[in-house]
Backbone as a ProteinNet text record, in pm:
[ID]
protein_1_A
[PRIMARY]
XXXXXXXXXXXXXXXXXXXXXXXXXXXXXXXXXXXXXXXXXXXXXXXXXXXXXXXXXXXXXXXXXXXXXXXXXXXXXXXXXXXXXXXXXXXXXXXXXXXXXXXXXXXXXXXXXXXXXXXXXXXXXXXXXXXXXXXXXXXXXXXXXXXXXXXXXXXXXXXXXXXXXXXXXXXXXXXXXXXXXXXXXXXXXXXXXXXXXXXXXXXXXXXXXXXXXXXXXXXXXXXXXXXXXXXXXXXXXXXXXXXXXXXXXXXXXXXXXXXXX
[TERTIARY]
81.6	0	85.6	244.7	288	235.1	132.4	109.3	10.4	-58.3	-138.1	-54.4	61.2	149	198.5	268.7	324.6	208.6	72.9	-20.1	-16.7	-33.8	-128.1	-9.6	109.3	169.7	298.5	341.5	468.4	628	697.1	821	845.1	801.6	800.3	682.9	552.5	478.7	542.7	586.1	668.8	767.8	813.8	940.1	904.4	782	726.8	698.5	727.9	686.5	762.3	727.6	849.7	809.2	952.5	908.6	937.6	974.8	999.4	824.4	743.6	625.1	511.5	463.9	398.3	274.1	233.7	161.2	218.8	198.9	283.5	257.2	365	406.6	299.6	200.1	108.7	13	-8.3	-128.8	-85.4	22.2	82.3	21.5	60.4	15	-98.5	-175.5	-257.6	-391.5	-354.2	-428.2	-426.3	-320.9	-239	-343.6	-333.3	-402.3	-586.2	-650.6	-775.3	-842.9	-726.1	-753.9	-732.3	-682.5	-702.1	-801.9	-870	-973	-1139.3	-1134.4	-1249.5	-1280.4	-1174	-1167.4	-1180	-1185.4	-1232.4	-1098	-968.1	-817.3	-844.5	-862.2	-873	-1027.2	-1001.2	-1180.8	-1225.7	-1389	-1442.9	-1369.2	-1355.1	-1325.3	-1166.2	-1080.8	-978.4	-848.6	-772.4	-654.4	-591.2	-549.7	-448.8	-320.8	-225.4	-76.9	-40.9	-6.9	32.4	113.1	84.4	153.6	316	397.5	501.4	542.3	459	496.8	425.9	370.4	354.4	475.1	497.6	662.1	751.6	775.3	904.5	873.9	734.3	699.2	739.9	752.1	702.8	840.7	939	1065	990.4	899.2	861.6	904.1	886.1	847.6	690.6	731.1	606.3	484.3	567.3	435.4	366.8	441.5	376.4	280.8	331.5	181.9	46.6	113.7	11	-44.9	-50.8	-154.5	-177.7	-171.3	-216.8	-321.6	-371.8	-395.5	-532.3	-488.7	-578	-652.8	-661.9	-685.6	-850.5	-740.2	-868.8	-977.9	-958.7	-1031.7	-1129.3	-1085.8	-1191.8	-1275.3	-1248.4	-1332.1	-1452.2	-1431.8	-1474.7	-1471	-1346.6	-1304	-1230	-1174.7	-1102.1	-1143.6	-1172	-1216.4	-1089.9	-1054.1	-927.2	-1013.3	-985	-992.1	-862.5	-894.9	-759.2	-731.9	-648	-578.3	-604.4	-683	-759.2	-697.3	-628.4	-592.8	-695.6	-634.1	-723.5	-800.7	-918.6	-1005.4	-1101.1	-1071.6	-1187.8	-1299.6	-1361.6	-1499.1	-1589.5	-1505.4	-1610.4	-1608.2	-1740.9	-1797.2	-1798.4	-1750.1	-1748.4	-1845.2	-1930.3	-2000.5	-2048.6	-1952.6	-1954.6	-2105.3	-2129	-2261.1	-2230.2	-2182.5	-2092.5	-2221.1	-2225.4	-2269.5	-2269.7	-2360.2	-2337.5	-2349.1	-2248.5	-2262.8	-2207	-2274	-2263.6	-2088.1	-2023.5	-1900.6	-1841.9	-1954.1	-1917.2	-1879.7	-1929.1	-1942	-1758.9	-1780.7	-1646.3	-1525.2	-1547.2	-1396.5	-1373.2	-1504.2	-1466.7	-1428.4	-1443.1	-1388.4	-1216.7	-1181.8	-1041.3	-1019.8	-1035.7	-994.9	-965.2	-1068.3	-1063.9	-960.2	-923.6	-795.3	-705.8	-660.8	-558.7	-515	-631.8	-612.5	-575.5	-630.2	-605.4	-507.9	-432.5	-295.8	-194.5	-85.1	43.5	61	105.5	182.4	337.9	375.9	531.8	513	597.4	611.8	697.7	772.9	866	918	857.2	889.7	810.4	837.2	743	830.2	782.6	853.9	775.3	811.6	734.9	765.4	685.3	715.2	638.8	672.5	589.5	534.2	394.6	352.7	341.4	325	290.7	193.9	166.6	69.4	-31.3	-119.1	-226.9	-288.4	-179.6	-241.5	-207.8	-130	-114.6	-261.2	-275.9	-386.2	-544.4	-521.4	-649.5	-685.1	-507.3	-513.3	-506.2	-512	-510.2	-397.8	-277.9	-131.3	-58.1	7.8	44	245.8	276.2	424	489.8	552.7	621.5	614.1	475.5	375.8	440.6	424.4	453.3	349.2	343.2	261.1	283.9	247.4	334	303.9	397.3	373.3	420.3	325.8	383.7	327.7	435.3	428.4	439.7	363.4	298.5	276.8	300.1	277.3	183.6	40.1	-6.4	-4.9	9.8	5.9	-72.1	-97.8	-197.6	-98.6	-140.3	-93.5	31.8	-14.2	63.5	198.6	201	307.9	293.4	245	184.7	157.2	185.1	161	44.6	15.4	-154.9	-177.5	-157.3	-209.3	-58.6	-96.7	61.4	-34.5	13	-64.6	40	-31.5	14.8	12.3	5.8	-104.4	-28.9	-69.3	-80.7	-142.6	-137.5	-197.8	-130.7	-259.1	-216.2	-218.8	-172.8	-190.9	-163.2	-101.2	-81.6	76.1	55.9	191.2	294.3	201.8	219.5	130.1	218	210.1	154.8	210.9	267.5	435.4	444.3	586	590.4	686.5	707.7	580.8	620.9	574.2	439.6	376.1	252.8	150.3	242	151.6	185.3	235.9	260.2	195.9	115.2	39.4	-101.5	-156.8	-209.3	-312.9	-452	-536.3	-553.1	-479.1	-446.9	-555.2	-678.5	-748.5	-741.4	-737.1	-721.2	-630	-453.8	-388.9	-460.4	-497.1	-572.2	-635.1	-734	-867.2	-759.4	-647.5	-574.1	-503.9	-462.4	-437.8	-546.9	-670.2	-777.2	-878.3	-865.3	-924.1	-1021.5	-1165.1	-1258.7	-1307.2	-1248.3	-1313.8	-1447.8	-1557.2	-1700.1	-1749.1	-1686.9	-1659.2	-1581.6	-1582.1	-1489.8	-1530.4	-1485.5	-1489.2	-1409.7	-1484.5	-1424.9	-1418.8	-1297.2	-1306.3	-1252.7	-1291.1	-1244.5	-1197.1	-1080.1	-1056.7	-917.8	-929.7	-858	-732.7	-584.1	-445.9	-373.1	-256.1	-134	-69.2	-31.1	61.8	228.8	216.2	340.6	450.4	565	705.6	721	711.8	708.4	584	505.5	372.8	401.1	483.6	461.8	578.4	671.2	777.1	736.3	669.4	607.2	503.7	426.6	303.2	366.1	466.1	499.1	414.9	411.7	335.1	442.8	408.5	439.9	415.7	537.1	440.8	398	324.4	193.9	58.3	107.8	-69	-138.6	-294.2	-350	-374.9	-434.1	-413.4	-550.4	-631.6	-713.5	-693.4	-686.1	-634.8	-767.9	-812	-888.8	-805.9	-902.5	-867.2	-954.4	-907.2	-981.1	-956	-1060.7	-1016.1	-1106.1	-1021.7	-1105	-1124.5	-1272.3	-1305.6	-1328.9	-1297.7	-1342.5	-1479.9	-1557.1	-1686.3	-1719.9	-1583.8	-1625.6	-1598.3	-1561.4	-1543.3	-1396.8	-1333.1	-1197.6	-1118	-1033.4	-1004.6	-853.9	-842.4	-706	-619.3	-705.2	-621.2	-680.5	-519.1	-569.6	-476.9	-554.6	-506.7	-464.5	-397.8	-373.6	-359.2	-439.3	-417.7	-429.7	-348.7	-313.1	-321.9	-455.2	-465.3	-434.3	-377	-318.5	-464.8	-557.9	-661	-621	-572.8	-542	-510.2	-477.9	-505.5	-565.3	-674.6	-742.8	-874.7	-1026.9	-1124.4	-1246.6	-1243	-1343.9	-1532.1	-1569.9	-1703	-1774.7	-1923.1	-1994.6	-2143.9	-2213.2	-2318.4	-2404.8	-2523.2	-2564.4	-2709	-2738.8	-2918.6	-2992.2	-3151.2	-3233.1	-3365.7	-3353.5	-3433.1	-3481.9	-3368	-3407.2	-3473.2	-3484.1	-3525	-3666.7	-3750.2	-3813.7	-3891.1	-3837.4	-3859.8	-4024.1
-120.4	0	126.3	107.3	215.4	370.6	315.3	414.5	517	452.6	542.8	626	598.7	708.7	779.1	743.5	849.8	928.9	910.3	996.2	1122.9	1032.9	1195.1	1207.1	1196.6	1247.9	1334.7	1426.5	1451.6	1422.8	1441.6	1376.7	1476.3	1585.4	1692.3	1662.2	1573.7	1516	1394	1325.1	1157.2	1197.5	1296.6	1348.6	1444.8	1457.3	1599.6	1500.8	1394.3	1341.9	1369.5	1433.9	1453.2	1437.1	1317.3	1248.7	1380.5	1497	1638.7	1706.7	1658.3	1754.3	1655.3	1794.7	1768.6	1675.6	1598.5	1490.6	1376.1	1271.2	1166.6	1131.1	1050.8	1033	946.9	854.6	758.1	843.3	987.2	1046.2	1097.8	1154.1	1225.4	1181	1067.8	980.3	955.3	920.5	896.7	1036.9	1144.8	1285.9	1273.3	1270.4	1282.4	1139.1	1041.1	936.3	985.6	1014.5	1051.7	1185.1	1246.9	1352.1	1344.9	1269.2	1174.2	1144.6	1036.7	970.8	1062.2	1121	1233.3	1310.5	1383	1450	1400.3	1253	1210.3	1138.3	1178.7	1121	990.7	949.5	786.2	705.1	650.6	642.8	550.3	546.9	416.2	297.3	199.9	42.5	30.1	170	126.2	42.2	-58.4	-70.6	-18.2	-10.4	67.2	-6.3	103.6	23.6	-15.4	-126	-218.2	-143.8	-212.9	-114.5	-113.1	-209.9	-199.4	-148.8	-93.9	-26.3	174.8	156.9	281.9	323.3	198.2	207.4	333.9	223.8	227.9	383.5	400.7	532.2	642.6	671.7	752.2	768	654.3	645.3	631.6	536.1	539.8	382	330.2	203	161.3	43.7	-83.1	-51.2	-50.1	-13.1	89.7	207.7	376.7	344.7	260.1	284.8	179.4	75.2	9	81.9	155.9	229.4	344.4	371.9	492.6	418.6	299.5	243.2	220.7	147.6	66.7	208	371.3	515.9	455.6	466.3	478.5	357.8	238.7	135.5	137.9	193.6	277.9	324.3	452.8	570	481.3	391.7	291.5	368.8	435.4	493.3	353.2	274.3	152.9	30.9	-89.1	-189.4	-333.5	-395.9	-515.5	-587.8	-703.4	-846	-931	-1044.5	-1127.4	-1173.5	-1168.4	-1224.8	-1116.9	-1033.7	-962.5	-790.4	-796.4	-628.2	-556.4	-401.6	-304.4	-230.3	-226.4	-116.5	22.3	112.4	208.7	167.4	232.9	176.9	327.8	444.9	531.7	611.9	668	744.2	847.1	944.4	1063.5	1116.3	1208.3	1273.9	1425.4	1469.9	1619.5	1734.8	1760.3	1859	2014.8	2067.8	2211	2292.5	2424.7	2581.4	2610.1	2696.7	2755.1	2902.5	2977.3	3149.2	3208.4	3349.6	3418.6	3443.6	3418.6	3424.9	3588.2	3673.1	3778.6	3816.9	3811.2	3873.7	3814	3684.7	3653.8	3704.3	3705.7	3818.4	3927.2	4010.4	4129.7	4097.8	4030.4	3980.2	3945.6	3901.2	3915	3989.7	4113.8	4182.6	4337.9	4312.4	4379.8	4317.9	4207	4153.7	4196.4	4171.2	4276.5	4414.3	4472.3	4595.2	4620.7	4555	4594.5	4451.8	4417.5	4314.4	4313.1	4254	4288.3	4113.1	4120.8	3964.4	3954.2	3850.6	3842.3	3716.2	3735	3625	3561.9	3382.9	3327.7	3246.5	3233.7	3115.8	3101.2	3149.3	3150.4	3068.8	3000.6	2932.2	2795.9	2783.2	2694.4	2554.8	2438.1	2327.1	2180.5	2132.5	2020.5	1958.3	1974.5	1943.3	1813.1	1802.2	1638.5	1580.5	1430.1	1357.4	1401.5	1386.9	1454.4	1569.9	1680	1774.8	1789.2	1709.8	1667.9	1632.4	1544.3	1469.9	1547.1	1624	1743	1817.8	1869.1	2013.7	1942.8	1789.1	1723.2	1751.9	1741.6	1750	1650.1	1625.2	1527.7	1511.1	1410.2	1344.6	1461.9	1550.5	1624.8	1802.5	1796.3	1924.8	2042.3	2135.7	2267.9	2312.1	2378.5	2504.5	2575.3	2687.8	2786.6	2794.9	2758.1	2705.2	2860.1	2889.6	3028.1	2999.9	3010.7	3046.9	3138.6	3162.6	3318.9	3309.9	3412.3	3442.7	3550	3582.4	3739.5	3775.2	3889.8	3955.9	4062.1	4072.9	4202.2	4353.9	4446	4588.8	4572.2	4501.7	4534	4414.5	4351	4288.2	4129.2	4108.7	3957.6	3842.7	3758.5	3678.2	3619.2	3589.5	3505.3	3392.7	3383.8	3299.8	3246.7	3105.5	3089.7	2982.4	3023.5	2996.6	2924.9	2824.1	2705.1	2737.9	2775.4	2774.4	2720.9	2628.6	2589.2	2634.4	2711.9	2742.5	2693.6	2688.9	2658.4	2732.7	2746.3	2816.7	2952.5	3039.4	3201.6	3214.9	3335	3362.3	3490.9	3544.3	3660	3715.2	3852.8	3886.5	3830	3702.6	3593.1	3614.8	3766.3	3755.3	3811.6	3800	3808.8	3968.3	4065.7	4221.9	4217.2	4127	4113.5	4074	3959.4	3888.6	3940	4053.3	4116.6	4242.5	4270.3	4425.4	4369.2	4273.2	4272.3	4113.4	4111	3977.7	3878.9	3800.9	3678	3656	3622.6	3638	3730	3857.8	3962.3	3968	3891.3	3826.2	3731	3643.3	3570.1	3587.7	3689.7	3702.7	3785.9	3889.9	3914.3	3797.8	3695.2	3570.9	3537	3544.4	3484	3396.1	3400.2	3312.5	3405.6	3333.8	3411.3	3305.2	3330.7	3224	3242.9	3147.1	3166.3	3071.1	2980.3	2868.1	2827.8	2900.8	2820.5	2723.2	2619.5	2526.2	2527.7	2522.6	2520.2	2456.1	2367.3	2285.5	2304.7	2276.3	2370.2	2213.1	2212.6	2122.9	2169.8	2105.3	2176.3	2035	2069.5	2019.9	2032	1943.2	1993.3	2103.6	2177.9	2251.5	2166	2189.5	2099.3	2245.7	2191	2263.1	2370	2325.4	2482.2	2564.7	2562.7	2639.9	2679.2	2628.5	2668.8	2805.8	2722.3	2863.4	2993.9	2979.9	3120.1	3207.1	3110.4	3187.4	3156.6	3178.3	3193.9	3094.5	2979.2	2850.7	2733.8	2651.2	2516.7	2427.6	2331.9	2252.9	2121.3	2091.2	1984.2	2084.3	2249.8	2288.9	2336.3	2324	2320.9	2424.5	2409.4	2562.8	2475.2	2605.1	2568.2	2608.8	2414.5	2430.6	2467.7	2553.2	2549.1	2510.2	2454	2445.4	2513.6	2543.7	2645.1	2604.5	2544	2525.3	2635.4	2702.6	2741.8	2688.8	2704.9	2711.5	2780	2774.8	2867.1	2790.9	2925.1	2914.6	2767.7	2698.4	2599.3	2485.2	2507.9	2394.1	2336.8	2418.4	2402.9	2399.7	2284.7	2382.1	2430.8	2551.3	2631.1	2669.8	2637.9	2718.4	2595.4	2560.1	2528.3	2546.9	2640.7	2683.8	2637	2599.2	2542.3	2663.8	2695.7	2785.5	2742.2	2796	2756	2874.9	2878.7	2968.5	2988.4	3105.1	3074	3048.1	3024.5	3034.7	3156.8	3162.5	3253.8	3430.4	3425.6	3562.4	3583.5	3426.5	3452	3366.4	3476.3	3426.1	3398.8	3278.6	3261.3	3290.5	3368.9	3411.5	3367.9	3331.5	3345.9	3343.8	3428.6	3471.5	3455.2	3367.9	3310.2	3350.2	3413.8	3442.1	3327.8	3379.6	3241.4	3273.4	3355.6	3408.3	3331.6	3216.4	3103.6	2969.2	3010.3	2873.8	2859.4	2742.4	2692.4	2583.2	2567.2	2483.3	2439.4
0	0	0	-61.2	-81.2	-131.5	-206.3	-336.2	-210.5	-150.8	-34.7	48.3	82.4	161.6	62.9	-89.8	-149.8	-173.6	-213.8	-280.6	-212.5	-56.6	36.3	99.5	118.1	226.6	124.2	187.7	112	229.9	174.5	272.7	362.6	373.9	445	583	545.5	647.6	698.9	622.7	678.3	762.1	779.4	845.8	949.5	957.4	1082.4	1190.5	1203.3	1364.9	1410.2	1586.1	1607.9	1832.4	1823.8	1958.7	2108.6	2044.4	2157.6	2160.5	2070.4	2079.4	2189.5	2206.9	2327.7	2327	2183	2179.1	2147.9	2189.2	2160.2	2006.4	1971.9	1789.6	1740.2	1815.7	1774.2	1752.9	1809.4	1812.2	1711.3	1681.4	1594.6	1471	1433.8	1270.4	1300.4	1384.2	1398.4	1347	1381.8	1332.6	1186.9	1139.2	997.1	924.7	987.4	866.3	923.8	1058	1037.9	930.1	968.8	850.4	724.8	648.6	506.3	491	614.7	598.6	614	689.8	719.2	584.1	529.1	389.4	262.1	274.6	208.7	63.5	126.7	63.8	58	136.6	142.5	156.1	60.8	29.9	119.8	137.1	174.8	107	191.7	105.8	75	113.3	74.8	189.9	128	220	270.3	397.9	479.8	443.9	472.7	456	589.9	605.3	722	802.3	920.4	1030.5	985.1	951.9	895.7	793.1	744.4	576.4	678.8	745.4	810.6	871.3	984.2	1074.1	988.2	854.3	808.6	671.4	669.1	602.2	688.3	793.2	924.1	1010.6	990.6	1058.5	1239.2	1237.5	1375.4	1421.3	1527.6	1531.3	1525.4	1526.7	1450.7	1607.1	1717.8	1822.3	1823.3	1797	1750.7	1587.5	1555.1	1427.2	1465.3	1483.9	1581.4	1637	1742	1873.9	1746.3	1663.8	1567.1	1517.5	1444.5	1392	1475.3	1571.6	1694.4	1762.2	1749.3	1771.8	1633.5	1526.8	1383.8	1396	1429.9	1448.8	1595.5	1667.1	1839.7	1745.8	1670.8	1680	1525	1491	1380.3	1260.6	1192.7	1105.4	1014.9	1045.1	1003.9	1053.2	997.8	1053.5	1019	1125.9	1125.8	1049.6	960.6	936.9	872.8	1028.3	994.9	885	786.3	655.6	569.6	595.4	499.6	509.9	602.3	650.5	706.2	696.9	750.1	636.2	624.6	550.6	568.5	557.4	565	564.4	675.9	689.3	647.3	707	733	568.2	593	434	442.8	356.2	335.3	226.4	317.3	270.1	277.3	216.4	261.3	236.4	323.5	342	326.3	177.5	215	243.2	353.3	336.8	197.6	125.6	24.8	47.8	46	71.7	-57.5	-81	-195.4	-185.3	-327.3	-315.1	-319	-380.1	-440	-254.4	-174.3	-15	5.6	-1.3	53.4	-17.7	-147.6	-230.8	-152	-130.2	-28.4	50.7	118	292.3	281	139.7	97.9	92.6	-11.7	-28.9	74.1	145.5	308.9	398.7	390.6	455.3	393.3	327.8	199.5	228.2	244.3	300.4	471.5	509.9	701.2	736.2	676.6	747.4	640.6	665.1	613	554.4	418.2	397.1	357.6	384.6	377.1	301.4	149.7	87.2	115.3	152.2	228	120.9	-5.7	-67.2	-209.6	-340.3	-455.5	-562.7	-643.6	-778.3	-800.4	-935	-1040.3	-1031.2	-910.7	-861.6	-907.9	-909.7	-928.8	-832.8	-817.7	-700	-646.8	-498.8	-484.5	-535.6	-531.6	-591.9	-581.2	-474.7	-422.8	-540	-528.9	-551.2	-726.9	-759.8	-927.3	-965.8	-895.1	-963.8	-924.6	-859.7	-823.2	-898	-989.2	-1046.1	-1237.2	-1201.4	-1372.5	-1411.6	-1337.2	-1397.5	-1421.3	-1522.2	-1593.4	-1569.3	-1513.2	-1490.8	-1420.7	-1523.9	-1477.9	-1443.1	-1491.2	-1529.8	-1356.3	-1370.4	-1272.3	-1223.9	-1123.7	-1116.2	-984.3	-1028.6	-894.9	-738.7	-697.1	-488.8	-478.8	-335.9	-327.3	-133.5	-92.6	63.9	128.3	219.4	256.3	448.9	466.8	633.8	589.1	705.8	712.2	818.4	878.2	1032	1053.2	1125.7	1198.9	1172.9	1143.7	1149.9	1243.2	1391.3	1482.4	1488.5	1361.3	1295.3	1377.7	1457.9	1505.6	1432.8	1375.5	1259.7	1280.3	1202.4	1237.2	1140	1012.8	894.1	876.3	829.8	737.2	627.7	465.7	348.8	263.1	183.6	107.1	-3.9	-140.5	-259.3	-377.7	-434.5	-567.2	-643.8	-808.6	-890.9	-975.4	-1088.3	-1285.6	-1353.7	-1424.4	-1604.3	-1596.1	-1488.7	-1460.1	-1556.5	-1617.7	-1680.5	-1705.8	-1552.8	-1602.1	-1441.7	-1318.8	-1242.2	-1124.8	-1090.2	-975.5	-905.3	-913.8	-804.1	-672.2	-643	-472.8	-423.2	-546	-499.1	-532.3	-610	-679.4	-539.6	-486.2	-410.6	-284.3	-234.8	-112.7	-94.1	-220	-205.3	-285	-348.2	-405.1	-422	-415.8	-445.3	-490.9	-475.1	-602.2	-693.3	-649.6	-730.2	-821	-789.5	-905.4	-966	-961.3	-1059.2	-1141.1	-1086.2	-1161.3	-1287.6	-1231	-1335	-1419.1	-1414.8	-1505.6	-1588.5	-1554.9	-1681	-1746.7	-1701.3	-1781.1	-1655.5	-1548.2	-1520.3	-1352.6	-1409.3	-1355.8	-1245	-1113.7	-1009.9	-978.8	-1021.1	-981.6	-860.1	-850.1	-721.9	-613.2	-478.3	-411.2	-287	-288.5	-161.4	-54.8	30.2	155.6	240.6	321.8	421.1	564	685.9	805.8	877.8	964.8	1037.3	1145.4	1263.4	1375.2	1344.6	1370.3	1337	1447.2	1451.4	1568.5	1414.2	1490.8	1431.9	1425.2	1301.2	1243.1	1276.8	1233.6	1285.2	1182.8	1072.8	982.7	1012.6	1017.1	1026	1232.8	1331.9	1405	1444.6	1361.9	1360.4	1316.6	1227.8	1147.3	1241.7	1310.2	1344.5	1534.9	1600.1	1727.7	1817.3	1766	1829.9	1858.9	1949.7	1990.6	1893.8	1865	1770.7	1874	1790.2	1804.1	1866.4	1921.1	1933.8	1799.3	1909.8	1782.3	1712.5	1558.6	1461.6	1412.9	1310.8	1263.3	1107.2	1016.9	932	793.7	738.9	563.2	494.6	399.3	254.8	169.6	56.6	-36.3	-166.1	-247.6	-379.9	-497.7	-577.7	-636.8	-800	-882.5	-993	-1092	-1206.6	-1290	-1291.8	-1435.7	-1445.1	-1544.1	-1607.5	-1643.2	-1586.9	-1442.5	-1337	-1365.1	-1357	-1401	-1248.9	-1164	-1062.3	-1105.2	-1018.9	-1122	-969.5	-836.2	-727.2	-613.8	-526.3	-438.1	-299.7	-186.3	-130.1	49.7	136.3	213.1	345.3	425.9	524.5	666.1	774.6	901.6	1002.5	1059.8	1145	1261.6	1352	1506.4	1572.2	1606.8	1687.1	1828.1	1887.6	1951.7	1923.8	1771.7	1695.2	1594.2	1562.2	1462.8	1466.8	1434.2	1498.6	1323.2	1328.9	1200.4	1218.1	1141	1166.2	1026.2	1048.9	916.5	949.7	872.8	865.5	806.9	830.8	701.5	715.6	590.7	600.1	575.8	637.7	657.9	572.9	443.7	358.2	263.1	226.2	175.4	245.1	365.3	414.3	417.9	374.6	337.8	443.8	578.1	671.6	728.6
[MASK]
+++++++++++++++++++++++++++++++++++++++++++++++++++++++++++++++++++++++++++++++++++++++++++++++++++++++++++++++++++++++++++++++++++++++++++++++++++++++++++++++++++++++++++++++++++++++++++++++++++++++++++++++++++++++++++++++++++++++++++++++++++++++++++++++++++++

């Protein structure tokens, strides 16, 4: 079941356990493979990779993936059968909010304006599996990773941001994306986001994301994801964000004009 750890993990996650943080390393992988499974990475029905092919993915021992394992099978996310391995049991079925997007661009673009970003890291990468096969990229195909911190006026860091995009060719650099809306780069290449999804889930804060934002690692951060679409269901952006919870508070407002109850 190699192909399941290279897909979703990158070597940058196989290598973030770490036996100094303040949750132990079984819980550690153990977060890391429920959150695959919840999101829906790892499907109903599929094989788990054996606790020994986890061990030796993870640089842990064979008892730390065990008790990770024996965590997913409690909560009845994974189910044992002897000869047969471990399989996903649980189903993903995501129930999204639908809110007017035009509201939430502003709500960007009002962040934009009242906080500061520091670009840490931009250029034309080939992304991991996962997100190859999300964005329909082919062997050796690129597209631009751009890593980002944002902070409060009062220079406090708060966000630390992931993003993969396709097909931009033109005003994606360091000064572009430090004064200015990605999206509204965007729609300058051609591409008009009419769709975005959104997923919310609470994380240990891994070691890069805790250095940036003045956190402990293994506490927790609250991680989105954000994919966006063009109008012909194209996805062209997908974005990875890590919030401090302690300097950053998520709100949403939803009218009940449509409801029908």
């Amino acid at each position: 079941m190699d192909f399941i750890i290279d897909k979703l993990f990158t070597q940058h996650e196989l290598s973030s356990l770490r036996g100094e943080a303040p949750t132990p390393l079984y819980y550690q992988m153990y977060t890391l493979l429920k959150n695959r499974i919840l999101d829906g990475s790892i499907a109903h029905g599929t094989q788990m990779p054996t606790e020994q092919q986890l061990a030796e993915a993870f640089n842990v021992s064979r008892i730390t993936a065990k008790r990770a394992m024996d965590e997913l099978a409690a909560e009845e996310l994974v189910e044992r059968r002897r000869g047969k391995g471990t399989h996903v049991t649980h189903h993903y079925d995501p129930e999204p909010v639908h809110a007017p997007l035009t509201g939430m661009l502003e709500k960007l673009a009002s962040m934009g304006r009242d906080t500061k970003v520091r670009v840490l890291d931009i250029g034309m990468l080939v992304p991991p599996g996962d997100i190859r096969v999300e964005l329909g990229l082919d062997g050796d195909d690129k597209a631009h990773r751009v890593i980002r911190v944002r902070s409060a006026e009062d220079g406090e860091p708060f966000a630390h941001y992931i993003s993969w995009t396709v097909g931009l060719e033109r005003g994606f650099s360091m000064k572009d994306l430090e004064t200015r809306v990605r999206y509204d780069v965007m729609k300058e290449n051609g591409f008009e986001v009419t769709r975005i999804d959104q997923s919310m889930t609470a994380v240990p804060a891994q070691e890069f994301v805790a250095n940036e934002l003045d956190m402990k690692v293994g506490e927790p951060v609250l991680k989105l994801t954000r994919r966006s679409y063009t109008e012909a269901g194209r996805l062209v952006d997908i974005l990875y964000c890590h919030y401090n919870p302690k300097r950053f508070h998520y709100r949403m407002s939803i009218s009940m004009d449509d409801y029908r109850g």
